[in-house]
C-alpha positions as CSV (number, residue, x, y, z in Angstrom):
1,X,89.9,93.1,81.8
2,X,89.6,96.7,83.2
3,X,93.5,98.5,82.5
4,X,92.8,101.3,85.5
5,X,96.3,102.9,84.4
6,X,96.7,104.3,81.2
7,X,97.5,107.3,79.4
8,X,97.1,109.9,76.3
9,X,99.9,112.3,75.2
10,X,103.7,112.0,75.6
11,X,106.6,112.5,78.4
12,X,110.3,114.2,78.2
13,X,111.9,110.7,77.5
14,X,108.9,108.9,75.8
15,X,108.4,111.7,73.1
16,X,106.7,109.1,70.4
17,X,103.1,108.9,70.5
18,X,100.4,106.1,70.0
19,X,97.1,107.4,68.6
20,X,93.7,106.9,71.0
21,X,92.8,104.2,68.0
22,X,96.1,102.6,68.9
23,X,95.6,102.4,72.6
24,X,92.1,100.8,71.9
25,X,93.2,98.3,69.2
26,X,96.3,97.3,71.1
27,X,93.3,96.9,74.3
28,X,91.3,94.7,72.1
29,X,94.2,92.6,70.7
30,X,95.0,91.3,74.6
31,X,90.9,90.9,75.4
32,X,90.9,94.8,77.8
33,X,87.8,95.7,77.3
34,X,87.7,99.3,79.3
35,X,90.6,101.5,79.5
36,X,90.8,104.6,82.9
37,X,93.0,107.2,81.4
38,X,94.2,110.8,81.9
39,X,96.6,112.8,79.7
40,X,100.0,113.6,80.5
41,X,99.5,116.9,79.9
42,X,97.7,117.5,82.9
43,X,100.4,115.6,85.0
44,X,103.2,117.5,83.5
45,X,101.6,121.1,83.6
46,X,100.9,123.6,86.3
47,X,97.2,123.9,84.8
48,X,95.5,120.4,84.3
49,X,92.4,122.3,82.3
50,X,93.6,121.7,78.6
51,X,94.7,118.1,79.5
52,X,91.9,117.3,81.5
53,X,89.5,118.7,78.6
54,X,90.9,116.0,76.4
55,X,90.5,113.0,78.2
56,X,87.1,113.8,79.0
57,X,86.4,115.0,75.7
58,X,88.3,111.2,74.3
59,X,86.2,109.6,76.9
60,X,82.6,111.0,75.3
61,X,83.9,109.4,71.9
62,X,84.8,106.0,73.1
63,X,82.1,104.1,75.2
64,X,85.5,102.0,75.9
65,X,87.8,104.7,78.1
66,X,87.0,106.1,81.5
67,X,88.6,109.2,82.8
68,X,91.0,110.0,85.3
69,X,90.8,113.3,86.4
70,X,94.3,114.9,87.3
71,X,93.9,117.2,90.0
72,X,96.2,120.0,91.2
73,X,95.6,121.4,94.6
74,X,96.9,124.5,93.8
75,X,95.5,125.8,91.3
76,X,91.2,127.0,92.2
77,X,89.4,124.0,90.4
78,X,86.7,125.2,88.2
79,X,83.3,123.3,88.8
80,X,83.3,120.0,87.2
81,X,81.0,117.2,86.5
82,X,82.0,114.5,84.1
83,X,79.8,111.4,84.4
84,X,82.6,109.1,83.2
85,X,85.5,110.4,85.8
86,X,86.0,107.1,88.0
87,X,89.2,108.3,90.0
88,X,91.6,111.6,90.2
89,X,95.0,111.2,89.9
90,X,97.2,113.0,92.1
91,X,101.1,114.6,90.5
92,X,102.6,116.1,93.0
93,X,106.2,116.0,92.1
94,X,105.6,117.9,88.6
95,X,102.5,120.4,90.2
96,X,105.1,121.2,93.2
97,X,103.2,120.2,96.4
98,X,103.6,117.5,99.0
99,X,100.8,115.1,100.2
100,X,102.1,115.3,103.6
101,X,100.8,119.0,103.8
102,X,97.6,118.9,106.2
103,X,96.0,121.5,104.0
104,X,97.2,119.8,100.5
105,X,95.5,116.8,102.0
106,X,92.1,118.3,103.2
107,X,91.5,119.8,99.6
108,X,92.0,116.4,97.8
109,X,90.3,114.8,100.4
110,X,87.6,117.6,99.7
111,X,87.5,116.8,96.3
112,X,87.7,112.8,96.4
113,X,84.6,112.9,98.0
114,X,82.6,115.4,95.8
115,X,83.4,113.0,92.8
116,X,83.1,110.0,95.2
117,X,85.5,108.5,93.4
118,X,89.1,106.9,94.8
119,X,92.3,108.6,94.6
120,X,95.4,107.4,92.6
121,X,99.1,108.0,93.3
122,X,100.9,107.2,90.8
123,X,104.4,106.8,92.1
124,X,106.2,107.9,88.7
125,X,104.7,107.6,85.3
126,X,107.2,105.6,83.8
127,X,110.4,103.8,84.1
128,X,112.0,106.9,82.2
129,X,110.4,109.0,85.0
130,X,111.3,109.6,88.5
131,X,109.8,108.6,91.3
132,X,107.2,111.3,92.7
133,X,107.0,110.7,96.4
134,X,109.1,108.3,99.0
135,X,106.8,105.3,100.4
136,X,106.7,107.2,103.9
137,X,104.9,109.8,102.3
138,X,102.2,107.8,101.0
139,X,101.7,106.3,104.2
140,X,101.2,109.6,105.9
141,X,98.5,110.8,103.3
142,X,97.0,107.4,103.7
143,X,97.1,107.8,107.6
144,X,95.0,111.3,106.9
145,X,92.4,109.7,104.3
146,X,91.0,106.5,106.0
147,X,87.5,106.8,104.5
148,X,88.6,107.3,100.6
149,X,90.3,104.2,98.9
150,X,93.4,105.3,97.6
151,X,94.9,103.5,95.1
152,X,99.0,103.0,94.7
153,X,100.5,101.9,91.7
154,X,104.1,103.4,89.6
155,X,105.9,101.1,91.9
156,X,109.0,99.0,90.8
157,X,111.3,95.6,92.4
158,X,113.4,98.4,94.0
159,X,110.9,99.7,96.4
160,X,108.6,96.7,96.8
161,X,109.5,95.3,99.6
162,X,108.8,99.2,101.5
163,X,105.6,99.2,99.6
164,X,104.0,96.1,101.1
165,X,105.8,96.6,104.7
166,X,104.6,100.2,105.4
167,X,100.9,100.2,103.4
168,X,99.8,96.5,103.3
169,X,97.9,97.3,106.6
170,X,95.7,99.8,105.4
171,X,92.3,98.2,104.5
172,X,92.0,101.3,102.3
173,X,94.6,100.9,99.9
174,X,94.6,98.9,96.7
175,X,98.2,98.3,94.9
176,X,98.2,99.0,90.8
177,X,100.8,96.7,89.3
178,X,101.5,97.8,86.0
179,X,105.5,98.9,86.5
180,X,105.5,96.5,88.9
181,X,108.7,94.2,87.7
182,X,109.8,91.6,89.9
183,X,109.9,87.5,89.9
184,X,106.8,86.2,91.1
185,X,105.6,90.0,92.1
186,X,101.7,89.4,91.4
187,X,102.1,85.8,93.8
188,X,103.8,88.0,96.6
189,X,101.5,90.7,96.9
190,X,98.3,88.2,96.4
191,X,99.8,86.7,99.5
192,X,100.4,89.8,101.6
193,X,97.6,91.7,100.6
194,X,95.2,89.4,99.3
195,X,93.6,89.4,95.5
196,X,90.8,91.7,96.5
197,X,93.6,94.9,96.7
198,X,95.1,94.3,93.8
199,X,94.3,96.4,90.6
200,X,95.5,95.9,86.6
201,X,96.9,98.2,85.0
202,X,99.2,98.5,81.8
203,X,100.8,101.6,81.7
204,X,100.1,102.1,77.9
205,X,101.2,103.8,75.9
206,X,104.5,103.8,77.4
207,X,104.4,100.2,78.1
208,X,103.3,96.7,76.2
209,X,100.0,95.9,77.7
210,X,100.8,92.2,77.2
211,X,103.3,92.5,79.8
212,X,100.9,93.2,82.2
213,X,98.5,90.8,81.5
214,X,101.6,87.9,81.5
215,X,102.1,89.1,85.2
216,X,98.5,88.1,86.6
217,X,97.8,85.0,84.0
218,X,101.0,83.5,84.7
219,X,101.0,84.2,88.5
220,X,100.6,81.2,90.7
221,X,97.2,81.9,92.1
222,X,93.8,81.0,91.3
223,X,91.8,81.4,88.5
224,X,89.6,83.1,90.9
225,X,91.9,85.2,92.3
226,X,93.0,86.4,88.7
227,X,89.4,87.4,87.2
228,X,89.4,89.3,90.7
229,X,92.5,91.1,90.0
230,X,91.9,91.6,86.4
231,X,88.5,93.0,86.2
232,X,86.2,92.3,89.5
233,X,88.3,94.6,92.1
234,X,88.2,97.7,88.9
235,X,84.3,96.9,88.6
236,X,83.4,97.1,92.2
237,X,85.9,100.4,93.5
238,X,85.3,102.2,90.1
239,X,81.3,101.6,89.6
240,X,82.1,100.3,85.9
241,X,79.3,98.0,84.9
């Protein structure tokens, strides 16, 4: 299994802390064996340098964790060149921009491709957390960024339903489920979208990774379908081998 949603540090409401040690034994214990993660420092601050630094710096250690790179279009981005970033995460709600702004969307367009790597919009970070953009926002970046993949995930029962009506059509976008919580949720979106868009994540350390992997083993779909979702889709889009 390849968890492409996971994090280092601590948020406002989610103070306590697992240790990187944690986060991997935790992996181990439900058979994950690579983790893509970014620190939530570089989410929750104006400058993503010091939290950036860290995850790259706990990716060198661990042959096991991946990075993604949070990236604030405001702020001038210093050159960078990390072998082991495999996506950028965008946070606009905390860095105070919107991804409907033509130029906000050219410069992580601009960057996407220099890393040729997808982008991720994480909707909120956790449950404690609010949502960072509306639906219709991510379908008007989307509508600007046809050749990237971008990849969705942070979103809940409550918006599902607007999730799969306004982005299922874009061949582009791949849906992360890990706050996805909703009866039969990994069945529905298998059927709207199709296994191939559909990526694991777990959310830790704010969340039980089991509760993840519960949601795709227990779906009613193939056993096919659910070694594409848990590791084949990560593989191919993130160029793990």
């Amino acid at each position: 299994m390849i968890d492409v949603s996971s994090y280092i540090g601590s948020l406002p409401k989610r103070p306590d802390r697992l240790s990187v040690n944690g986060i991997l034994s935790l992996a181990r214990k439900h058979g994950i064996k690579y983790l893509v993660i970014s620190h939530t420092s570089a989410h929750l601050s104006k400058s993503t340098l010091y939290g950036n630094s860290i995850a790259s710096s706990v990716a060198r250690e661990h042959s096991q964790i991946y990075v993604a790179y949070v990236f604030n279009p405001l702020v001038p981005e210093k050159s960078y060149v990390e072998s082991k970033v495999k996506l950028i995460r965008l946070s606009p709600l905390y860095h105070g921009y919107s991804i409907q702004d033509e130029k906000i969307v050219r410069k992580v367009l601009r960057f996407a491709e220099k890393l040729a790597v997808p982008v991720h919009i994480p909707m909120r970070l956790h449950f404690s957390e609010p949502y960072q953009v509306k639906v219709s926002a991510v379908r008007e970046f989307v509508l600007k960024c046809k050749d990237i993949p971008v990849i969705v995930g942070g979103f809940n029962y409550d918006i599902f339903l607007e999730v799969i009506s306004l982005l299922s059509k874009f061949d582009n976008v791949f849906f992360e489920i890990s706050l996805l919580q909703s009866y039969k949720a990994v069945d529905i979106l298998a059927k709207e979208v199709g296994a191939e868009r559909i990526l694991f994540g777990t959310n830790m350390p704010f969340s039980y990774p089991l509760a993840s992997v519960l949601k795709v083993t227990k779906a009613e779909i193939s056993e096919k379908s659910k070694r594409i979702i848990l590791e084949e889709n990560a593989r191919k889009l993130l160029g793990i081998s």
